[in-house]
SELOVO-531826 format. One line per field, with one value per atom (N, C-alpha, C): residue number from 1; x, y, z; atom name. Coordinates in steps of 0.1 Angstrom, whole numbers, plus 5000, padded with zeros to 4 digits. Layout:
! residues N
num <- NUM ...
x <- X ...
y <- Y ...
z <- Z ...
atomo <- CA ...
***
This chain:
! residues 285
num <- 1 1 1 2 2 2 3 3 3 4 4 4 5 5 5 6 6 6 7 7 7 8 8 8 9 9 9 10 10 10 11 11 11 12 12 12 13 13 13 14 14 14 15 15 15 16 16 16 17 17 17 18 18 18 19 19 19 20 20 20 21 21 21 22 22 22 23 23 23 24 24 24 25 25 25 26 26 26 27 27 27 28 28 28 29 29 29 30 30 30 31 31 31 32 32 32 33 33 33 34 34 34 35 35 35 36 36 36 37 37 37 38 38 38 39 39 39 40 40 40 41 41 41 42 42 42 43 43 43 44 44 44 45 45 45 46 46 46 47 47 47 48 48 48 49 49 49 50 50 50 51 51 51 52 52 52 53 53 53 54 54 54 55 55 55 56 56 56 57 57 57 58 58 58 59 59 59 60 60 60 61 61 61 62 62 62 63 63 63 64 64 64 65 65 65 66 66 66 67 67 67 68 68 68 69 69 69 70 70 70 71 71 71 72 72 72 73 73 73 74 74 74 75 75 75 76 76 76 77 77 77 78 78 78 79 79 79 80 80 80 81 81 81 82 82 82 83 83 83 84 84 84 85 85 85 86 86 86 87 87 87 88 88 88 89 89 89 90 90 90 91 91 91 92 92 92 93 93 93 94 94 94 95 95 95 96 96 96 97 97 97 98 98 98 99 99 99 100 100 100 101 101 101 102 102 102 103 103 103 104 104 104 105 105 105 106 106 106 107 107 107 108 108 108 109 109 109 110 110 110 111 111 111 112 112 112 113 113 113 114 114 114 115 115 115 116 116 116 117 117 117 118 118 118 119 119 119 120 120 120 121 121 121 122 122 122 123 123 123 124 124 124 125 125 125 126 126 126 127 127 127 128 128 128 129 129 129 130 130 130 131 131 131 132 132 132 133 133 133 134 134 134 135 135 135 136 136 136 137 137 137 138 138 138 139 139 139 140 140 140 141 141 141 142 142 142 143 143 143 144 144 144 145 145 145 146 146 146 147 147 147 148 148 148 149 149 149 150 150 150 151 151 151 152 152 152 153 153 153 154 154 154 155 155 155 156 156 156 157 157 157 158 158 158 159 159 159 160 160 160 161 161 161 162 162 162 163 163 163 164 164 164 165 165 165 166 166 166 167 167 167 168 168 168 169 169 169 170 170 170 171 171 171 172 172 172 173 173 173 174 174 174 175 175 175 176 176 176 177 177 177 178 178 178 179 179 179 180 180 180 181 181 181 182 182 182 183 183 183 184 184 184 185 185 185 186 186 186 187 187 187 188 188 188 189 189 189 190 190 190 191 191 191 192 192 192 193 193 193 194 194 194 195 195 195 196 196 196 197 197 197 198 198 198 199 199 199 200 200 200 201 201 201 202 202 202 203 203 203 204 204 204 205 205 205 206 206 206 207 207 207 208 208 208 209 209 209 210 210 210 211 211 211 212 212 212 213 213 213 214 214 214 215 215 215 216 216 216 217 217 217 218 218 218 219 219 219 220 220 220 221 221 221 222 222 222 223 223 223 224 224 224 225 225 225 226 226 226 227 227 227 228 228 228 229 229 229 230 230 230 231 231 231 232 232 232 233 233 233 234 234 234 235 235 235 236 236 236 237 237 237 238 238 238 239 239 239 240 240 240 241 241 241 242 242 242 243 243 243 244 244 244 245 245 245 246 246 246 247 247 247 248 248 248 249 249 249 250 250 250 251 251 251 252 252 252 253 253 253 254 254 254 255 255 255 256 256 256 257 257 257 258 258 258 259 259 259 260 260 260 261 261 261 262 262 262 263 263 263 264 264 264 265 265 265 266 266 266 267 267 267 268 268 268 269 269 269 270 270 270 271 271 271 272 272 272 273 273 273 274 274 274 275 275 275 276 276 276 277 277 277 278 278 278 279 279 279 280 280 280 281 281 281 282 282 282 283 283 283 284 284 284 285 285 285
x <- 4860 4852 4856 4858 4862 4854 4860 4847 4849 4831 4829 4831 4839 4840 4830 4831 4818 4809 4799 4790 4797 4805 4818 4824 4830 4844 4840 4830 4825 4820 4815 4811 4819 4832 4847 4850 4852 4857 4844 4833 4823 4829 4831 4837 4847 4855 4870 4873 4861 4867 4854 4849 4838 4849 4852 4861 4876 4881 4891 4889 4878 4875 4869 4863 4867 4878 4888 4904 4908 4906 4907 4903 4892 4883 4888 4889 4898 4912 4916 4932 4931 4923 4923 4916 4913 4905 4913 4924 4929 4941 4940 4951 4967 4966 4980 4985 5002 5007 5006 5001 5002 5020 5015 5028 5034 5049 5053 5049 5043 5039 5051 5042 5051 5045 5052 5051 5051 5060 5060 5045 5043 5031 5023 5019 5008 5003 5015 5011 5009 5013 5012 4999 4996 4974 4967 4969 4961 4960 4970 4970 4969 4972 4972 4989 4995 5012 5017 5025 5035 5047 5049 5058 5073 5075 5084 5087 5069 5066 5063 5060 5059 5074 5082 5094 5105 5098 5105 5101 5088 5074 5079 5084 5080 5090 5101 5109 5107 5099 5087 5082 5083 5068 5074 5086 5093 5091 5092 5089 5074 5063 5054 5052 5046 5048 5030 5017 5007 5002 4993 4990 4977 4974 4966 4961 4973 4980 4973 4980 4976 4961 4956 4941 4934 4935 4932 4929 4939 4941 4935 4940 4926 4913 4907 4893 4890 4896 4896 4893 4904 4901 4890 4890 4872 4863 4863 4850 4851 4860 4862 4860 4860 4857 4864 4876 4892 4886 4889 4887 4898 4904 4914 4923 4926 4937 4940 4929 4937 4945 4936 4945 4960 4961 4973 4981 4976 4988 4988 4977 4985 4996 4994 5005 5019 5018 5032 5040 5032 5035 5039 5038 5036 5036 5045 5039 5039 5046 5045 5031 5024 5010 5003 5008 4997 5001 5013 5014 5007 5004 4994 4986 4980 4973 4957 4950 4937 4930 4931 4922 4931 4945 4956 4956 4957 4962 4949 4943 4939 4925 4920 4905 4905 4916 4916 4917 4929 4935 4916 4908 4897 4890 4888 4882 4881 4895 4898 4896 4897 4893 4883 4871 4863 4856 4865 4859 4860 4871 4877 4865 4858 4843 4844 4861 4861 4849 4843 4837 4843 4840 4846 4851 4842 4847 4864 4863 4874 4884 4885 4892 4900 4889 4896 4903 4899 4911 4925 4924 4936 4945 4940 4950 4958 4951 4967 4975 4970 4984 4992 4984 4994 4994 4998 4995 5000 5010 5017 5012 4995 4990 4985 4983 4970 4977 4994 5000 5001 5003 5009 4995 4992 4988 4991 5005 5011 5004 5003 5001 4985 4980 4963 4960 4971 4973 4976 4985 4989 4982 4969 4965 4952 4949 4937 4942 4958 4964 4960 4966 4962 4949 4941 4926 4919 4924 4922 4927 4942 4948 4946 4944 4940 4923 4915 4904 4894 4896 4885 4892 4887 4895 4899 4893 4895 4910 4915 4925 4937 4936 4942 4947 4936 4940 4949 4944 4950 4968 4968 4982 4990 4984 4990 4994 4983 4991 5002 5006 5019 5028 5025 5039 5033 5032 5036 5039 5049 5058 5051 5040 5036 5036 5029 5023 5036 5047 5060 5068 5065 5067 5063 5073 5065 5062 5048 5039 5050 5053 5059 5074 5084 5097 5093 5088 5090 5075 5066 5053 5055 5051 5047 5058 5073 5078 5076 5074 5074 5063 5050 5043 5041 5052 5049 5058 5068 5074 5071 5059 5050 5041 5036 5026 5036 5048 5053 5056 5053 5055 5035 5028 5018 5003 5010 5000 4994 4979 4969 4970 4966 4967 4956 4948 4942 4954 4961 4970 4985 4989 4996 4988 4983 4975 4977 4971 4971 4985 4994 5013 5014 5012 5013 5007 4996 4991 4994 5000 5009 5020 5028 5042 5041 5040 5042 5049 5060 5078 5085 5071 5076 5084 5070 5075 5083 5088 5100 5119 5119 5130 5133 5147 5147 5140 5142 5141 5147 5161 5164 5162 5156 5153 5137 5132 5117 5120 5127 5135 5143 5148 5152 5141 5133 5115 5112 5108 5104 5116 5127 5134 5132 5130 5129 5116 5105 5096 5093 5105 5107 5112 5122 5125 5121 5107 5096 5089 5093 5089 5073 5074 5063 5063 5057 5063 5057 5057 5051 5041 5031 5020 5003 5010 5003 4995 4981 4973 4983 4990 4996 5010 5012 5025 5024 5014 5011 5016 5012 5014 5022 5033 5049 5052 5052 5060 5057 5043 5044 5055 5056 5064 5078 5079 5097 5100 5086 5091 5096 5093 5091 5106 5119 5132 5141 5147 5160 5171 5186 5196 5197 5193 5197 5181 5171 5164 5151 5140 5127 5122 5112 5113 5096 5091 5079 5071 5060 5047 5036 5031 5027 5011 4998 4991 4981 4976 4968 4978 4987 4994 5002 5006 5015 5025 5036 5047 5052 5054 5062 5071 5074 5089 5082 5090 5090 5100 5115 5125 5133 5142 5152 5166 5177 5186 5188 5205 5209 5204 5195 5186 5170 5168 5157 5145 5136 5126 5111 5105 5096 5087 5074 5059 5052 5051 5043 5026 5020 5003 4995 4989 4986 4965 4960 4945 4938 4923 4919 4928 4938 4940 4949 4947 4954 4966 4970 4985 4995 5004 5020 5032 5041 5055 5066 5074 5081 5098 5103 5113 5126 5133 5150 5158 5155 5159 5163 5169 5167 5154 5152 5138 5131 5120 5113 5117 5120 5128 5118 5117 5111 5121 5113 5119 5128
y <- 4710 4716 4731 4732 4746 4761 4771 4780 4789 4794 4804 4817 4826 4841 4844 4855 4862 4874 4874 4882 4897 4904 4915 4914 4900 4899 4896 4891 4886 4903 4912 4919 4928 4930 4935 4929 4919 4906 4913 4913 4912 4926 4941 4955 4956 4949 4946 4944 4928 4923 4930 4941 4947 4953 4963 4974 4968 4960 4956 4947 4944 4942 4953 4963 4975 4978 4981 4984 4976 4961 4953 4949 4956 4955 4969 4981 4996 4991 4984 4979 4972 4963 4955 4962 4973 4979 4988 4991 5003 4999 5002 4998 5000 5017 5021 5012 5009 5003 5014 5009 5017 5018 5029 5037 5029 5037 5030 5031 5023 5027 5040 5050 5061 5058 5052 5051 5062 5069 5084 5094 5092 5103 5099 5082 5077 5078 5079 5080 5096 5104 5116 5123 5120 5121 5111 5101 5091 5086 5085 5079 5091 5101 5116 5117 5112 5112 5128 5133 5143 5137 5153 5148 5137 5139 5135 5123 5120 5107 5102 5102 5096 5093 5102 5100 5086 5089 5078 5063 5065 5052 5044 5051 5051 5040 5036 5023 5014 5017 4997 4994 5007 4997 4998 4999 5000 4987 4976 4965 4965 4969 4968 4982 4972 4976 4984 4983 4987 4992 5000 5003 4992 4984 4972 4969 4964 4957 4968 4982 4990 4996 4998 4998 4988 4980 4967 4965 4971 4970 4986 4996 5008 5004 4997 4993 4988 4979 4971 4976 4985 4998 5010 5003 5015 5013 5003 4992 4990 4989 4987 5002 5014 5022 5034 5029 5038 5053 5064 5077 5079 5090 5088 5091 5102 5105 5093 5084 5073 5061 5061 5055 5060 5075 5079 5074 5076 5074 5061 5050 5034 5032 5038 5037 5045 5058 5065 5055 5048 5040 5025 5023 5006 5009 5014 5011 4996 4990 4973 4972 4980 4972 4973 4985 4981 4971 4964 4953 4936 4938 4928 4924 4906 4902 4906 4910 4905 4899 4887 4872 4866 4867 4857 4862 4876 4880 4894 4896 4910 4907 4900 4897 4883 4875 4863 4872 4881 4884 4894 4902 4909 4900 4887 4879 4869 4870 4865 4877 4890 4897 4901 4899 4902 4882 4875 4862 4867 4874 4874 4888 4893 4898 4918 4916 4934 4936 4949 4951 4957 4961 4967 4980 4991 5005 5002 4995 4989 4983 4978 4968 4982 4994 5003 5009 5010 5023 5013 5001 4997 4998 4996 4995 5006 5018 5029 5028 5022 5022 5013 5001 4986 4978 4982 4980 4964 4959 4948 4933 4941 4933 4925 4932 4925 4913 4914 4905 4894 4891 4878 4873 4865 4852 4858 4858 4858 4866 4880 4893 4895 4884 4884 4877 4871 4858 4871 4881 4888 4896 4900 4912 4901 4891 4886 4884 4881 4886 4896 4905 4921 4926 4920 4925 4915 4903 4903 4901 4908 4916 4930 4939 4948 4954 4938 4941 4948 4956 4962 4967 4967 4974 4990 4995 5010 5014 5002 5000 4999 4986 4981 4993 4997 5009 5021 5025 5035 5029 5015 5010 5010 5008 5010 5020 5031 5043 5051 5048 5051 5042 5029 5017 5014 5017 5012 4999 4994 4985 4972 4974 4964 4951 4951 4935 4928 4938 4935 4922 4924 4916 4901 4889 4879 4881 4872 4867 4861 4846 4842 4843 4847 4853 4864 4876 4890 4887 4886 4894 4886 4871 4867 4861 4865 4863 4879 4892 4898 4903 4897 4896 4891 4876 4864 4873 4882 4891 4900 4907 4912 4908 4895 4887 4886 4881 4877 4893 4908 4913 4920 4905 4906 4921 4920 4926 4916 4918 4915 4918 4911 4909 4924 4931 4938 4952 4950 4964 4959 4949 4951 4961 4953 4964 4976 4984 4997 4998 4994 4998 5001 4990 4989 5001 5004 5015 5028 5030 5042 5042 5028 5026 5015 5019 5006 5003 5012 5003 4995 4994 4983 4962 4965 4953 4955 4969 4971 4968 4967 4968 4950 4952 4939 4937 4923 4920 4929 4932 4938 4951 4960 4968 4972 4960 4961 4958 4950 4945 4960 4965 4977 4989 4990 5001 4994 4983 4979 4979 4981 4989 5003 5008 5024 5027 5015 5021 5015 5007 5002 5015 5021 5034 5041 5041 5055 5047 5039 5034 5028 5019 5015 5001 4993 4975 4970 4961 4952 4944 4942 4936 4945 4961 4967 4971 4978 4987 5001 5007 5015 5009 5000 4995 4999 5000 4996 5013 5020 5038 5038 5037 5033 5034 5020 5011 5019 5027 5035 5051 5051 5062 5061 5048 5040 5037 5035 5030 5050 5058 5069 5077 5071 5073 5071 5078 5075 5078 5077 5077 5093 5096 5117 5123 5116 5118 5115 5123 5121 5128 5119 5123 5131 5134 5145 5130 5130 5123 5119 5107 5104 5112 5114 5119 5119 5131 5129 5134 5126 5131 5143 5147 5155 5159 5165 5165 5180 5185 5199 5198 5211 5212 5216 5210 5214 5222 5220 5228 5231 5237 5245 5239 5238 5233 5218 5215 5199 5190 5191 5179 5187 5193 5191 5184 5183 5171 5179 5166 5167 5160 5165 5158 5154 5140 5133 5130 5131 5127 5122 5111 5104 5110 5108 5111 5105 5113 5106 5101 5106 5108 5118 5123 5133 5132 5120 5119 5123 5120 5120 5118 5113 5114 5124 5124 5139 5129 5130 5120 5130 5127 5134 5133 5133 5130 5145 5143 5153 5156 5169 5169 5165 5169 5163 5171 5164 5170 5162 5175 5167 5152 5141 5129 5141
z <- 4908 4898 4896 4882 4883 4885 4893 4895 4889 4886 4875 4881 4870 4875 4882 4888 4895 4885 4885 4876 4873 4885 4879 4878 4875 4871 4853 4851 4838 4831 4839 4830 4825 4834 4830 4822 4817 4808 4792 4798 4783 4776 4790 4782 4776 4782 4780 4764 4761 4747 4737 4741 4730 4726 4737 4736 4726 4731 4724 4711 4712 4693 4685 4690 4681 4677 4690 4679 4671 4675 4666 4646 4650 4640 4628 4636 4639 4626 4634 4629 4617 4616 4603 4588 4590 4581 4577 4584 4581 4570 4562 4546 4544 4553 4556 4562 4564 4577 4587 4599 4610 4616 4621 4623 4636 4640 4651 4665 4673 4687 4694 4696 4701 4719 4728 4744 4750 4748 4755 4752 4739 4737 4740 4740 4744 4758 4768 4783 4785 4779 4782 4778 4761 4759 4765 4762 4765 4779 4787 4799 4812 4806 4819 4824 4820 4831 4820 4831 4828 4821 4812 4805 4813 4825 4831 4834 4837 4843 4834 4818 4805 4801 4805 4800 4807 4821 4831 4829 4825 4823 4809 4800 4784 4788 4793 4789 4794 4807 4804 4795 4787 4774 4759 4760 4742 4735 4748 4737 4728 4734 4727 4711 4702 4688 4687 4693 4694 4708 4708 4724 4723 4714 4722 4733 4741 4752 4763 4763 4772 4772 4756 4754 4762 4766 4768 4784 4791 4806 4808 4803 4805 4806 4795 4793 4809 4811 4822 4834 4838 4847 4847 4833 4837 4841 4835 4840 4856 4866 4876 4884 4876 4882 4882 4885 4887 4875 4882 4873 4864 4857 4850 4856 4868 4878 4885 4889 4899 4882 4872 4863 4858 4861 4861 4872 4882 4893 4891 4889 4888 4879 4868 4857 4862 4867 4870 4886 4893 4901 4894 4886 4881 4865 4857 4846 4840 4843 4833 4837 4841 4846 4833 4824 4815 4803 4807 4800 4809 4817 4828 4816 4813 4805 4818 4808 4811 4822 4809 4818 4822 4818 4827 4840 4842 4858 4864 4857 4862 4868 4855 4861 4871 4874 4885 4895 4894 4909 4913 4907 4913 4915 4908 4914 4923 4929 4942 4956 4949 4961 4963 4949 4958 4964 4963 4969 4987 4989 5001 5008 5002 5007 5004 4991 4991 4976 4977 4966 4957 4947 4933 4942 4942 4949 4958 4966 4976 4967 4957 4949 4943 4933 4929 4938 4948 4961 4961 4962 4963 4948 4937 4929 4925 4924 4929 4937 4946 4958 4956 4955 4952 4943 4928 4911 4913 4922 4921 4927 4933 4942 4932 4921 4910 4898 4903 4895 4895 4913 4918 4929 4927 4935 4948 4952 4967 4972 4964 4972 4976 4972 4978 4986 4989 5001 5016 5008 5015 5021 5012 5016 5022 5017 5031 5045 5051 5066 5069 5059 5067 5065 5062 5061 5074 5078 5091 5098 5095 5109 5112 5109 5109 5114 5107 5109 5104 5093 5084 5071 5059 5051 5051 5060 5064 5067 5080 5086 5075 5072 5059 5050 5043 5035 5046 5049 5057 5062 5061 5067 5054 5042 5029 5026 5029 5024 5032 5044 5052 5047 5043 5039 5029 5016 5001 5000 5009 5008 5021 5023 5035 5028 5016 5012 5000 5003 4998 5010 5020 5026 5036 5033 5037 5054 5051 5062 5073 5064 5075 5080 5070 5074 5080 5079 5081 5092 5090 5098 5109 5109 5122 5133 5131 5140 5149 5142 5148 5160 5147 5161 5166 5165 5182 5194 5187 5196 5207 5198 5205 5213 5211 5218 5233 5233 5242 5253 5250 5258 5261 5259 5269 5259 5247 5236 5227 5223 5215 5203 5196 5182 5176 5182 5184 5188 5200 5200 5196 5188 5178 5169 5162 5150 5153 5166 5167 5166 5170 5168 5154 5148 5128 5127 5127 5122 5124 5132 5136 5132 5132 5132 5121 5109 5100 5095 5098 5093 5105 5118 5125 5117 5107 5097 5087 5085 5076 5083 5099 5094 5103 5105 5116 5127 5133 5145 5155 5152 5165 5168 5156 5157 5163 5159 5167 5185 5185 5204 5205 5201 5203 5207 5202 5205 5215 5217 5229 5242 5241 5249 5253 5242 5245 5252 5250 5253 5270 5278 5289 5293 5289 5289 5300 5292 5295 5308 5313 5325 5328 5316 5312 5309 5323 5318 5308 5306 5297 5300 5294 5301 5303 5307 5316 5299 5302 5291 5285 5291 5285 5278 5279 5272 5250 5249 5238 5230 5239 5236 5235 5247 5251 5236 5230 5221 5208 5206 5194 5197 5210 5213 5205 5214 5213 5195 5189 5175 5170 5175 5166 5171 5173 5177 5166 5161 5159 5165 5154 5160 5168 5162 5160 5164 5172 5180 5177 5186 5185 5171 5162 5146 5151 5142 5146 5146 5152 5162 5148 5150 5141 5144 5132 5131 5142 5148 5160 5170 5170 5187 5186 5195 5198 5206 5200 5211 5212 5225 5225 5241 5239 5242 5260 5271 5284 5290 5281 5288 5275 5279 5266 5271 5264 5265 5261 5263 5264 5268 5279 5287 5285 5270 5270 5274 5278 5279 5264 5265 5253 5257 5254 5261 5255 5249 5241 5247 5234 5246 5226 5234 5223 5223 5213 5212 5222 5228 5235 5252 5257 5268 5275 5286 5288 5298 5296 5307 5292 5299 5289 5290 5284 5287 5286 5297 5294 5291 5276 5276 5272 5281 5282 5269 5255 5246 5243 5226 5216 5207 5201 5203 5189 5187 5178 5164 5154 5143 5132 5119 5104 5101 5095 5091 5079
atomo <- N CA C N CA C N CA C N CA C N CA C N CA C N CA C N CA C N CA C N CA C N CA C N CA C N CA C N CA C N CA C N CA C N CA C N CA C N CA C N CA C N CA C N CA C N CA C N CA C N CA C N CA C N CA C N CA C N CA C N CA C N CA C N CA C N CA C N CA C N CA C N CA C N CA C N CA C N CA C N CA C N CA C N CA C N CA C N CA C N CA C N CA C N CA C N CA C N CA C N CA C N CA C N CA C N CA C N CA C N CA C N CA C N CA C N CA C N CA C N CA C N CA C N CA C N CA C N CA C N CA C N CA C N CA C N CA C N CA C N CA C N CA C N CA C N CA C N CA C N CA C N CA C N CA C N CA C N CA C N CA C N CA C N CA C N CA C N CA C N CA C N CA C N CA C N CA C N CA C N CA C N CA C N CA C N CA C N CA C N CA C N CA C N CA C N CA C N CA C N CA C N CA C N CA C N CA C N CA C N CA C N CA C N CA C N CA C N CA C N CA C N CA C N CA C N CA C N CA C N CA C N CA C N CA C N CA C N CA C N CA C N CA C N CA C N CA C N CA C N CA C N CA C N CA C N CA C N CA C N CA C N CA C N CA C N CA C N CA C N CA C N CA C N CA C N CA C N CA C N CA C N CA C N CA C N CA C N CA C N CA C N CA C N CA C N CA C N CA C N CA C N CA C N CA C N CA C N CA C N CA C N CA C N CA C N CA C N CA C N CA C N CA C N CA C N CA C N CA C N CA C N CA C N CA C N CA C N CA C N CA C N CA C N CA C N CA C N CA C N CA C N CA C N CA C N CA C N CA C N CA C N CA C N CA C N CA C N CA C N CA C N CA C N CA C N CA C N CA C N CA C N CA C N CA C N CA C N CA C N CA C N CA C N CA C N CA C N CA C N CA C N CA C N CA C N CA C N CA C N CA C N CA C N CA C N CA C N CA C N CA C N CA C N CA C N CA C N CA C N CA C N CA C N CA C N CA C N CA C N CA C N CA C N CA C N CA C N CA C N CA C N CA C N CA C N CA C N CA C N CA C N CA C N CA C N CA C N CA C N CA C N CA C N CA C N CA C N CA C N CA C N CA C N CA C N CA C N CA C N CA C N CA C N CA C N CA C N CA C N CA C N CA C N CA C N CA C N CA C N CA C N CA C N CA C N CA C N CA C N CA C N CA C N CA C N CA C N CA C N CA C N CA C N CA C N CA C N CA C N CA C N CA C N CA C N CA C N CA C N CA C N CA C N CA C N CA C N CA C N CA C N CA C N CA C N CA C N CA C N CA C
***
């Protein structure tokens, strides 16, 4: 049986097509031929973007001959909540979004998340960040993993706005071999997450590069298995080639010696031991 929208997804739907049968109505009345859709000017009054980002934006949307289409998916966004600054940033991030239909893709995909238990408020925080979530099917498949992997949408959000690119990648190629990897050095699906969340290009790059951090973080003379291993490995993810990159938010690292065999003393929130690691030292990414 098929199921019926949800009472906010319908009432987006009732603003949507008031709103867009005005212009409609707007358009048919008017005798002149209307002029040519100008894209650039339109995102720059109408949508809030800089000239720059109107100018970068404007060639997703030359095919269209009316701003209809984008009237149309505004409407939509208001109704959902979004202010005009987060509608700007959706657009300067995503512009084909305001060629996104409607009822084909806009109002299913909110109505599948909030089936998955997010509310409207929660629905808007995400679409500036991840305009591409609201296109595809996949990416809500994707974001119900990480909403209970993670564990709360607080988490979730907070993991999106360090990696942009999280719900870019697949579940089962990309996510869960890495964390059966993890599982195998004796961590919880609970302090994975805390790794992700610190370190969320642990799912951006290879396998051997995630088996690589968990070397470094053996390193630091920290087995696997034990309660501290989990710090270790956010330590070990935060290395590159040309050294230790500055400490992700909350922790801290400073200097114990001067010279070639530097050491550097990492100490994570909430405890007061640390590691003193013989590297080069902590430098801006």
């Amino acid at each position: 049986m098929q199921r019926r929208p949800s009472r906010v997804v319908s009432s987006l739907l009732a603003a949507f097509s008031l709103r867009h049968g005005r212009l409609l109505r707007t358009t048919t009345t008017t005798t002149s031929p209307p002029a040519r859709f100008d894209a650039e000017s339109y995102l720059v009054a109408t949508c809030g973007l800089t000239p720059s980002q109107a100018l970068k934006a404007s060639k997703h949307l030359s095919h269209l001959e009316t701003p209809d289409q984008p009237d149309a998916v505004r409407a939509f966004l208001a109704g959902l909540g979004l202010s005009k600054a987060d509608v700007a940033a959706t657009i300067a991030r995503s512009p084909r979004f305001l060629c996104c239909s409607v009822e084909g893709s806009l109002a299913p995909r909110v109505s599948q998340l909030r089936d998955m238990g997010l509310s409207p408020p929660q629905i808007a925080r995400l679409v500036p960040r991840v305009p591409h979530a609201f296109v595809s099917p996949a990416y809500v498949s994707r974001l119900a993993f990480f909403l209970s992997f993670f564990g709360s949408f607080d988490r979730l959000h907070a993991a999106i706005r360090r990696d942009a690119k999280l719900l870019t990648r697949s579940v089962e190629r990309v996510v869960e071999p890495k964390v059966a990897l993890l599982r195998q050095c004796g961590l919880s699906v609970r302090d994975i997450a805390y790794v992700v969340s610190l370190a969320t290009r642990q799912f951006a790059g290879s396998q051997e590069r995630l088996e690589a951090a968990i070397a470094r973080a053996e390193e630091l003379g920290v087995p696997r298995g034990t309660p501290m291993f989990r710090h270790a490995l956010v330590v070990g993810s935060w290395h590159t080639l040309s050294g230790w990159r500055r400490p992700p938010p909350g922790w801290s690292c400073s200097s114990l010696s001067a010279g070639p065999a530097a050491r550097w003393r990492w100490r994570w929130p909430g405890c007061r031991a640390y590691w003193a690691v013989p590297r080069t030292g902590c430098g801006a990414r």
